[in-house]
N, C-alpha and C positions, 0 to 999 in steps of 0.2 A: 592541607590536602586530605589527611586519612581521614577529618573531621567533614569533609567536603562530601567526599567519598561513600561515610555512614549514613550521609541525610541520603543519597542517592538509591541506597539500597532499598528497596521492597521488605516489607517484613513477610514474616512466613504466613500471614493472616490473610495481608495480598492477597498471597499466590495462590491459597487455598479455596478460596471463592469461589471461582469457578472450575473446580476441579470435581464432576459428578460423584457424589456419596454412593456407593454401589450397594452399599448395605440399606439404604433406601428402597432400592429397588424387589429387596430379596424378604421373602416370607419370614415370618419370626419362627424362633427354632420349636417354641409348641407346637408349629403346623408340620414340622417337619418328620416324616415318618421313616424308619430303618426297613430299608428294602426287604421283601421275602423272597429268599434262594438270590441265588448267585447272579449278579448283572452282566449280560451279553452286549456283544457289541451291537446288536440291531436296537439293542433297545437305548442304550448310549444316541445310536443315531438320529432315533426316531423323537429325541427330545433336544437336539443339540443343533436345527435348524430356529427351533423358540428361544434356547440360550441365543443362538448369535445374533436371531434379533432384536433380544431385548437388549445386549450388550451395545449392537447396532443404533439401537435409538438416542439411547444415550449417549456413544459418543458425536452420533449426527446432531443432537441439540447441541450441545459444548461446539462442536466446529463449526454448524451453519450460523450461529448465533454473529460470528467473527464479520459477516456478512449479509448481516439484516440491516435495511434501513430502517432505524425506531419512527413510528411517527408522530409530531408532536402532538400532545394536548390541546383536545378542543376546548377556546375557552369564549366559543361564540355563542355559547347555551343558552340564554336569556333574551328576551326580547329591547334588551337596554344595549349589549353587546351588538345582537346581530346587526343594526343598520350600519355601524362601527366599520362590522367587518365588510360587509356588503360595500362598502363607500371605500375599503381598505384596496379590496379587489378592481375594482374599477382603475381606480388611480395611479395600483400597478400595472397593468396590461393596457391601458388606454392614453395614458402620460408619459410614466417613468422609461415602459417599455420602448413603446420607440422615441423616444431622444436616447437612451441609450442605443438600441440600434441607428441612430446617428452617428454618434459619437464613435462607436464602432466602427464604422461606412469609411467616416472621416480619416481614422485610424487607418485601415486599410489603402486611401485614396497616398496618405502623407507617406504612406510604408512603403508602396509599391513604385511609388514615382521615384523614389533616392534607391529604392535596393535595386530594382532590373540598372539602372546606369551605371550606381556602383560596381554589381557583381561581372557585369560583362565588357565595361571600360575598363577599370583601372588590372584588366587580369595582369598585365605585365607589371605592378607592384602588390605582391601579393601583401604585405605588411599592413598597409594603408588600406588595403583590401578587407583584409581582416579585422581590421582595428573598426572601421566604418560598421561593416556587417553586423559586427559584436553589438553597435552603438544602436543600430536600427532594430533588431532584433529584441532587446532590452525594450525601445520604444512599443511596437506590437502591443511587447508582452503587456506593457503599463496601460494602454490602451483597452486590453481584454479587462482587466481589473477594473479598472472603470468603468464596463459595460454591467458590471455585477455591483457599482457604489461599494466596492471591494475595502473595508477598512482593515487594515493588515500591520502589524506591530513587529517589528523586526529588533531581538535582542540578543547584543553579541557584537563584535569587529567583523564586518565586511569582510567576504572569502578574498581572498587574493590569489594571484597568479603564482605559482611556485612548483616547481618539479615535485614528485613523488609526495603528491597527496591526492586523495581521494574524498568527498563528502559523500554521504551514507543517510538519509533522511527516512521517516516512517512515511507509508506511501494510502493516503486516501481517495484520490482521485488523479485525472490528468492535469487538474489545475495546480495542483501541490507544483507541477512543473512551470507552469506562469509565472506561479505567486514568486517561487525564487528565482528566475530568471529575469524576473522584472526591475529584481537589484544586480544580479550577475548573470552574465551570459555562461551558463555553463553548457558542458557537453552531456550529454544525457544517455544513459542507456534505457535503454525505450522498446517494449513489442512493438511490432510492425504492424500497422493498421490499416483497415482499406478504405477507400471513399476521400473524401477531401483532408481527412487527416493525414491520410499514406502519401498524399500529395504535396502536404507541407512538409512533412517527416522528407520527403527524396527530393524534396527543392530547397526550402530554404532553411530549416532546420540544418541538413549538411553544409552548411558555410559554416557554424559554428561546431561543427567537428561530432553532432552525434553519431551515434550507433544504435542501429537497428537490429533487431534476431526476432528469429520465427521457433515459438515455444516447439512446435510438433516438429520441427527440425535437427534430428541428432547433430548435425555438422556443425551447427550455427553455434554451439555450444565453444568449440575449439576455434571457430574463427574468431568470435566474441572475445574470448580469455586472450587472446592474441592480442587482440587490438584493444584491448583496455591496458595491456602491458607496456605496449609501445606509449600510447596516448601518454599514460602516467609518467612517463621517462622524460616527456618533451617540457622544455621549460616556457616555451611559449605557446602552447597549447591552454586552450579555456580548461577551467577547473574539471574536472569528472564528478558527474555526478550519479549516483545510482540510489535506486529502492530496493535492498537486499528482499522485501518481504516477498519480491517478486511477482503483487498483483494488489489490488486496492484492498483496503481493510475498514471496518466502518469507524477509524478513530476511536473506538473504544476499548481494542483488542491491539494486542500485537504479536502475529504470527511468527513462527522460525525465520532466522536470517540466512540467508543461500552464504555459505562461506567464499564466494569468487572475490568478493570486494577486500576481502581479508586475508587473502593470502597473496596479494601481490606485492608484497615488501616494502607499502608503503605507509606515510604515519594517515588516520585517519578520523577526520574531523565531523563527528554526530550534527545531526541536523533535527531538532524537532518540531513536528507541527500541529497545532492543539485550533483545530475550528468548534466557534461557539454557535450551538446550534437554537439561539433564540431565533434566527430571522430563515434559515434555512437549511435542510441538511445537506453536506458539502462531499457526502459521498455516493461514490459514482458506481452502480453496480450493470457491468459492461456485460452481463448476462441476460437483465432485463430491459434496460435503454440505451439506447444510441446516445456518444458524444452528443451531438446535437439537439436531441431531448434534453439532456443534461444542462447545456448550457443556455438551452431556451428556460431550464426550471430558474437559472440562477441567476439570468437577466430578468424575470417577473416576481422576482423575492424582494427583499426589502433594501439587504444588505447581506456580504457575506466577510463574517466578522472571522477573524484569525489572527492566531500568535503563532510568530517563529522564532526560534531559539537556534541562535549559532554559538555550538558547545564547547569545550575544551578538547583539543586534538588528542586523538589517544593514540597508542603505539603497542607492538605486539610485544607482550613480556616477556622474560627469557623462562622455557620453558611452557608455553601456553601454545595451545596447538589453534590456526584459525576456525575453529568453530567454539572454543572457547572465549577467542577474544570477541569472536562475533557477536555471542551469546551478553558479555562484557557490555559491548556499546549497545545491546539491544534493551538490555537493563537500563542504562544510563539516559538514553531516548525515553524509554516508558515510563519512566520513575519524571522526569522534566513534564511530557506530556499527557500526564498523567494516565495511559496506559494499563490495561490487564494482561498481561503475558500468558499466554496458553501457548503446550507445547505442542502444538498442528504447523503441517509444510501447509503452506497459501497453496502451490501447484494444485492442493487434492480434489481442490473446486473445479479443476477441469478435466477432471477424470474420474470414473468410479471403475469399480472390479469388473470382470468379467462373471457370468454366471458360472463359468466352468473352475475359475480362482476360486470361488467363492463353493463350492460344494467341493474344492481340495481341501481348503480350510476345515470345513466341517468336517471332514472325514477325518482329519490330522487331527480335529480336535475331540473328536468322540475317543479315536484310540490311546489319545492321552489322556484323557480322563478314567478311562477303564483301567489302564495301565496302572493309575495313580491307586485303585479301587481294588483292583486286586491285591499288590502290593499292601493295604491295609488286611 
């Protein structure tokens, strides 16, 4: 195990990467000249909107980066290439395309016909009800995957059914939710979305026991934690599954873990997932395109190649507080999926400061700086 353990760990070379050089950014000490008379506080202020934005830029590169999609190399440069590619494009949008929107169609034709009878016949056996639902739903899922020539490598024992576990996965996209559903029906905690996602989210998703919450909603937070408690408790309940990062990441990064998954007193089993981005990139950024965009990108691609890893169960250690053990499995995910850790909350992408936060700041920081100055 400890031997297990050290290969897992990141070296400090890692972690150092992407960590901005600040000394980079700052004048060499020849350019630097010793004030004449005494520094006031207007004049602290009147340079301390430039400090916070250069400091600002830099951490803006380090954090937006988490949520770039790279785009690949062109390698249709040459006139030996281009008919290649040209012939490439065709074949997907004009062939592959719609027989996979067939096969889709089909999907939906086969899903819809067994789950409305199932869900609204058999209500007075709810077990059989369940067990069915769980069976069709998994189908869907395998169906979407095939819409994308989806080639997916699943490494590890199959989650199983058992009380008081939770799985914990890095989170790229909404398909990250397909791709492991399509071997287990899990319960999912999930934002709530509008349009024909929020449709499926309040219809047929809820047979398999997810949960929905609304980020800009204080309350949802406590009803949430409630009902992940309960869920986890139930021995026949589909597995829990959650993304601590708490919003898509471009697979190359992996943001802070929200502590809620870890502190419910339960053992918890890492999930990683490593998309290879020869044929297309598999991250979803829900700021610039619609689901639907998305999944048009990934039905006209070639293939959407991916490894998942179902990890060793981990457990809170005596002593370790949950944002440590969090920190723990977030290491263990990164170092599998091969991962760069930066210490950014995901939430920050959907929020910035206020101009009024932001010129307290400045104030608070000019007078600490003078402070520090006179003090010399």
């Amino acid at each position: 195990m400890s031997g297990s353990q050290e290969k897992l760990k990141p070296s400090s070379s890692e972690l150092d990467l992407d960590r901005p050089n600040i000394e980079d950014y700052l004048p060499s000490g020849a350019s630097i000249q010793e004030p004449h008379g005494k520094l006031r506080l207007s004049d602290v202020l009147d340079i301390s909107p430039i400090l916070t934005e250069a400091a600002g830029a830099i951490v803006d590169d380090s954090f937006t980066r988490c949520f770039k999609s790279n785009p690949p190399e062109p390698w249709n440069w040459n006139v030996y290439l281009f008919p290649l590619w040209c012939f490439g494009v065709v074949f997907r949008y004009l062939i592959l395309f719609p027989a996979r929107a067939i096969v889709l169609t089909i999907g939906w034709i086969i899903f819809l016909s067994c789950f409305i009878p199932v869900h609204f016949l058999l209500e007075g056996n709810d077990a059989l009800r369940k067990k069915l639902e769980r069976v069709l739903v998994e189908l869907i899922c395998s169906f979407f995957v095939a819409s994308w020539t989806g080639v997916v490598k699943y490494h590890g024992p199959r989650p199983s059914m058992r009380p008081k576990q939770v799985f914990v996965a890095n989170h790229t996209s909404m398909i990250d939710f397909i791709i492991l559903e399509q071997m287990t029906a899990f319960a999912v905690i999930m934002q709530k979305h509008p349009g024909w996602v929020g449709l499926l989210q309040s219809t047929i998703l809820e047979s398999v026991g997810c949960i929905w919450f609304n980020r800009s909603e204080a309350k949802d937070r406590e009803i949430v934690a409630k009902k992940l408690r309960d869920h986890s408790q139930g021995a026949d309940n589909n597995p829990l599954l959650i993304f601590p990062e708490g919003t898509c990441v471009n697979n190359q990064y992996s943001v802070m873990f929200k502590k809620g998954a870890f502190e419910l007193g339960c053992t918890v089993c890492p999930i990683a997932i490593k998309y290879n981005k020869i044929f297309v990139d598999a991250f979803w950024n829900s700021r610039k395109q619609s689901f639907t965009i998305h999944l048009l990108q990934l039905m006209t691609s070639w293939a959407v190649v991916c490894d998942v890893w179902y990890l060793e169960p981990q457990n809170l250690r005596p002593g370790e507080t949950p944002i440590e053990f969090a920190e723990r499995v977030r290491d263990i995910i990164s170092v599998r999926a091969g991962l760069k850790k930066v210490p950014w909350d995901g939430y920050l992408k959907y929020s910035l400061p206020s101009p009024k936060h932001r010129e307290r700041k400045q104030q608070s920081f000019a007078e600490s700086v003078l402070r520090r100055l006179e003090e010399k």
